[in-house]
N, C-alpha and C positions, 0 to 999 in steps of 0.2 A: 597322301593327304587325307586326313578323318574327314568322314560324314556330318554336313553341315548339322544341328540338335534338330530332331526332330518338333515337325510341328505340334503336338502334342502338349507342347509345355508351352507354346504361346502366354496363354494365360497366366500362368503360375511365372516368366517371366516379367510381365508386365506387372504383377502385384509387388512382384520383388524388385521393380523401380521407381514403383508411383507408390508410397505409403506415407499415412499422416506423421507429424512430426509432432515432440511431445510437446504441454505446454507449459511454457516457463513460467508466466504468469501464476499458474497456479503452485509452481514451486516457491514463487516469490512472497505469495501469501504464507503458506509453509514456513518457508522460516521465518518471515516477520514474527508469526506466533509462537515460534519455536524461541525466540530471542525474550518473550515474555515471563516465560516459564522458568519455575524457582530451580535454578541450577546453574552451572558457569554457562557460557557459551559453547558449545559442543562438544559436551562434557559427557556425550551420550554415542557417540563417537556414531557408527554404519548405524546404530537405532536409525539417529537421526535421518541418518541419507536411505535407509528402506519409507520413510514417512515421504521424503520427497520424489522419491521412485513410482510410490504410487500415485500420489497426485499428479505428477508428471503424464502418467500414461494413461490415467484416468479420464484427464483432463477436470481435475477436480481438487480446489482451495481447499474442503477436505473431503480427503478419497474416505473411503469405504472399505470394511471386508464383512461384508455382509453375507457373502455367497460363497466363497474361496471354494477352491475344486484340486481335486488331483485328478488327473486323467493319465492313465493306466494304455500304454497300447501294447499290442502283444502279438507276437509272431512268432512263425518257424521258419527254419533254415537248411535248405539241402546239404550245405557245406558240413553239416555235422556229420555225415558220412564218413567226412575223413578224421575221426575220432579227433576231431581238437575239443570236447565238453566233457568234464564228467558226468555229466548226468546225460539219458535220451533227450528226445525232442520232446516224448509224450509228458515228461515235466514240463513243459510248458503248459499244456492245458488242466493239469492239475495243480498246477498255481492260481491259475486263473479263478476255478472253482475254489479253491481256499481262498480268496483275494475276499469275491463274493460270499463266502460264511463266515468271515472275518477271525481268519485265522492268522493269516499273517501280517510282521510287522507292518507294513505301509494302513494296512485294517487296523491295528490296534491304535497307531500315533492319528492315522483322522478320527474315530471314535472320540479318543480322549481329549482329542483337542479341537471337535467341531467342524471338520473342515469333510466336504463331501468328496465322495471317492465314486470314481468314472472310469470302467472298463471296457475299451475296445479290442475286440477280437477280430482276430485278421484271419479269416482262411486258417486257421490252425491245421485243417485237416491236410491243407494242401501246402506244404512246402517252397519254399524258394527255390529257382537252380542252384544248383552246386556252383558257387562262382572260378571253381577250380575249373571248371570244365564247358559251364554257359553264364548266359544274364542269366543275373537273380529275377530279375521280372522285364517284359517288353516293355517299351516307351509309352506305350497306348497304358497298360495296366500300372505301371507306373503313376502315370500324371492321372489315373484315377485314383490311385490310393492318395497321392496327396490332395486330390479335392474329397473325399472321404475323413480324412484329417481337419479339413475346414469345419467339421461336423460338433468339434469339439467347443462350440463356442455356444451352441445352444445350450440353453436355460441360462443365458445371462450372468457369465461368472464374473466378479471383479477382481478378480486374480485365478492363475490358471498355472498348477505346478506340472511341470512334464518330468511323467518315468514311462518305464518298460518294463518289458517281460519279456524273453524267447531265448531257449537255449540255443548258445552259440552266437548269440548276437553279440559278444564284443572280440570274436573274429572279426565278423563283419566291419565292425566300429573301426578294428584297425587297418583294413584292408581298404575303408573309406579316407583314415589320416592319410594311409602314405601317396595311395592317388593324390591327394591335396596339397598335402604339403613335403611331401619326396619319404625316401628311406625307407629299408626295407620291413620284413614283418616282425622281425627280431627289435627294431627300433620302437615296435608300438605293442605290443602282443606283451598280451601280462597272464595273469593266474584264471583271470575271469571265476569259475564256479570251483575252483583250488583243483585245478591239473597237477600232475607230476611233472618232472622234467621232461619225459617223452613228452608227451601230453604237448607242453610247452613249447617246444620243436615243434611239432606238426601241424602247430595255430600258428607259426612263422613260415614254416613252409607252405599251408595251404595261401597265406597273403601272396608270397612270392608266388606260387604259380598263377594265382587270378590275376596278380597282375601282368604277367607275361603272358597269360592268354588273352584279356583282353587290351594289350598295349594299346595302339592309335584307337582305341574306346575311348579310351578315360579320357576324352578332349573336352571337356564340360561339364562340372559339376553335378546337372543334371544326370546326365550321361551316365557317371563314375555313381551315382544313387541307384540308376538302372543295372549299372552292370555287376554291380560288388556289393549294392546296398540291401536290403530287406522293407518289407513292407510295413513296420512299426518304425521306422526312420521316417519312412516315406510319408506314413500319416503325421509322425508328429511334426517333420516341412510342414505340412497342412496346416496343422495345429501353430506353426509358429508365424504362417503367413495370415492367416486368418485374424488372430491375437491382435494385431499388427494395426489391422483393418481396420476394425472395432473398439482397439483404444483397448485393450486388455491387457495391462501389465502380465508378463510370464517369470514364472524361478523355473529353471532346466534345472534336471537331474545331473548326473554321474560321467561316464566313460563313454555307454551308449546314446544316452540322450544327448549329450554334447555334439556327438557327431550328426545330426540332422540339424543342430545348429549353424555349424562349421560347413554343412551344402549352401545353407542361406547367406553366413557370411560369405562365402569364395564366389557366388552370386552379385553378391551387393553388402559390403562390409557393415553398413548402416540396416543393414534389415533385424539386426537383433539388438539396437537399439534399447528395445523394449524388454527385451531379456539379462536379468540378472543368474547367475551360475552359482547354486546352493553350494558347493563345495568343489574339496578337490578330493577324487576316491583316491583310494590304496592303487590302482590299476597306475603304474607310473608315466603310461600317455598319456594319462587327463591334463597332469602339470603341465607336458609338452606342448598340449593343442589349446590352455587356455593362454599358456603363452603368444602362441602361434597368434592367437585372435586380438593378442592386447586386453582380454579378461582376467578376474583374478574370481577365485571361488571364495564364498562367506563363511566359509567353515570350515577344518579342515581337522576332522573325525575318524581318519582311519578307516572310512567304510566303501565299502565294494557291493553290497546286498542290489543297487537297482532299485526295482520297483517302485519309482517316486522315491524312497525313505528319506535323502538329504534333502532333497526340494521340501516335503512335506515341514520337515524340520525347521527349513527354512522361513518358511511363513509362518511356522509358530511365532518364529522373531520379528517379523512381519506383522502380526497380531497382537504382540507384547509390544512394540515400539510404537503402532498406531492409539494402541491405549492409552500408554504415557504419554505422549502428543495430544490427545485429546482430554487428559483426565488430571493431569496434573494441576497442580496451582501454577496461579499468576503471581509475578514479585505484587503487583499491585494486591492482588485478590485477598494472597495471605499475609500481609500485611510485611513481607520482608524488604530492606531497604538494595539497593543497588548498587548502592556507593560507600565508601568509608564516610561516618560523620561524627 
């Protein structure tokens, strides 16, 4: 018989069954005014429903993106040892530092399009275990990273996009699917930073052995975070329980952002509520697990890169659809009629 979850996550359970609910009311205002406006009836098709999304979660007749944030978390991974990455681990922390000089894409698309960018760094210097062989982190360290995650809510964002960084982390990502929701590593295990076919093997194999090493582990969600997961999962849990809290509409990223999702959903199905899913990556488990959740992604670009970029994207259309919501004529205003006359 597995070990009852440690207490440790007391708290992080009880957030993820006690959370506010969105408010319909101010959806209702939403479309009333969205019904005014010179165009058919929802003729503006997801525009429309990202305008009601955020009022929804806002709690606001009309929401806001006055603040909008991408928040960036970033980690390493012991399991990269067992060559499942083309690139080291130490790419990880010189992304980070490009992230920060704004060199790369997720830098160029918040630039240009206004939206602030948030980098948490996790312990880069120190590694995860090897899930092939121990926990990725203990339950104690664990349930602090995800209240470190919660951190992400400071300076008051009104939309909060979730990406990553860490090489190796969509081993991780899939070694998290199939604890959750069954099948082996070969069912979830994709290209990630473009392996070879070895390569590709050995990110199937290293799933298959973590999970035969820690079989009666994976008895909980939390647990299967602790034993297979990484600490940029763990904070962004944080970040999506937090969100939550506060009435903070979220767009999740990719392949690996998804899967700190998919802890909160196997938790409590209604805790991502509040989270819309930017797209669906090139990685062909994303398609599978937003299945799995009953989500569908907003976009669907061929992209694999991580680091926020489909989320960030995603609230561009978010900030284009709130505008036209807000800035369009009225049939009244500009004098166009309603009806046949």
């Amino acid at each position: 018989m597995p070990a009852p979850l440690n207490a440790a996550y007391a708290d992080v359970l009880d957030l993820l069954t006690i959370m506010p609910e969105g408010d319909e009311a101010a959806v209702a205002a939403i479309r009333a005014h969205d019904a005014k406006l010179t165009k058919p009836a929802g003729s503006l098709g997801q525009l429309e429903k990202l305008v009601e999304f955020l009022g929804r979660w806002q709690g606001k007749a009309k929401p806001t993106l006055d603040n909008p944030m991408v928040t960036i978390f970033a980690g390493n991974h012991g399991v990269t040892d067992q060559g499942v990455s083309a690139f080291p681990r130490e790419v990880t922390a010189q992304m980070v530092a490009n992230f920060t000089a704004g060199g790369a894409a997720i830098s160029q698309i918040c630039a240009l399009h206004e939206i602030n960018l948030r980098v948490f760094e996790l312990a880069l210097e120190l590694p995860t275990g090897d899930i092939t062989r121990e926990a990725a982190l203990d339950d104690r360290m664990c349930a602090a990273t995800i209240a470190y995650g919660m951190e992400a809510i400071a300076g008051k964002p009104d939309l909060i996009c979730i990406g990553e960084m860490g090489i190796g982390n969509t081993t991780i990502a899939s070694a998290i699917y199939a604890a959750l929701f069954g099948g082996t590593g070969a069912d979830w295990v994709g290209r990630g930073t473009g392996v070879d076919d070895a390569g590709l093997a050995r990110k199937a194999d290293a799933v298959d052995r973590a999970l035969a090493f820690h079989g009666d582990e994976l008895h909980h969600p939390l647990a299967i975070l602790a034993r297979v997961g990484g600490r940029e999962i763990a904070a962004m849990l944080g970040a999506i329980i937090a969100t939550r809290q506060q009435k903070v509409p979220v767009i999740i990223d990719g392949f690996v952002a998804t899967s700190a999702a998919a802890i909160a959903f196997a938790v409590n199905p209604a805790a991502i509520d509040h989270c819309i899913f930017a797209h669906v990556s090139a990685e062909g488990g994303h398609a599978k697990v937003l299945q799995a959740m009953g989500v569908h992604g907003l976009l669907n670009l061929g992209m694999r890169l991580g680091e926020g970029s489909g989320a960030a994207l995603a609230a561009v259309l978010a900030k284009t659809a709130l505008h036209l919501h807000n800035n369009m004529a009225t049939f009244d205003g500009a004098g166009v009629s309603t009806s046949e006359g």
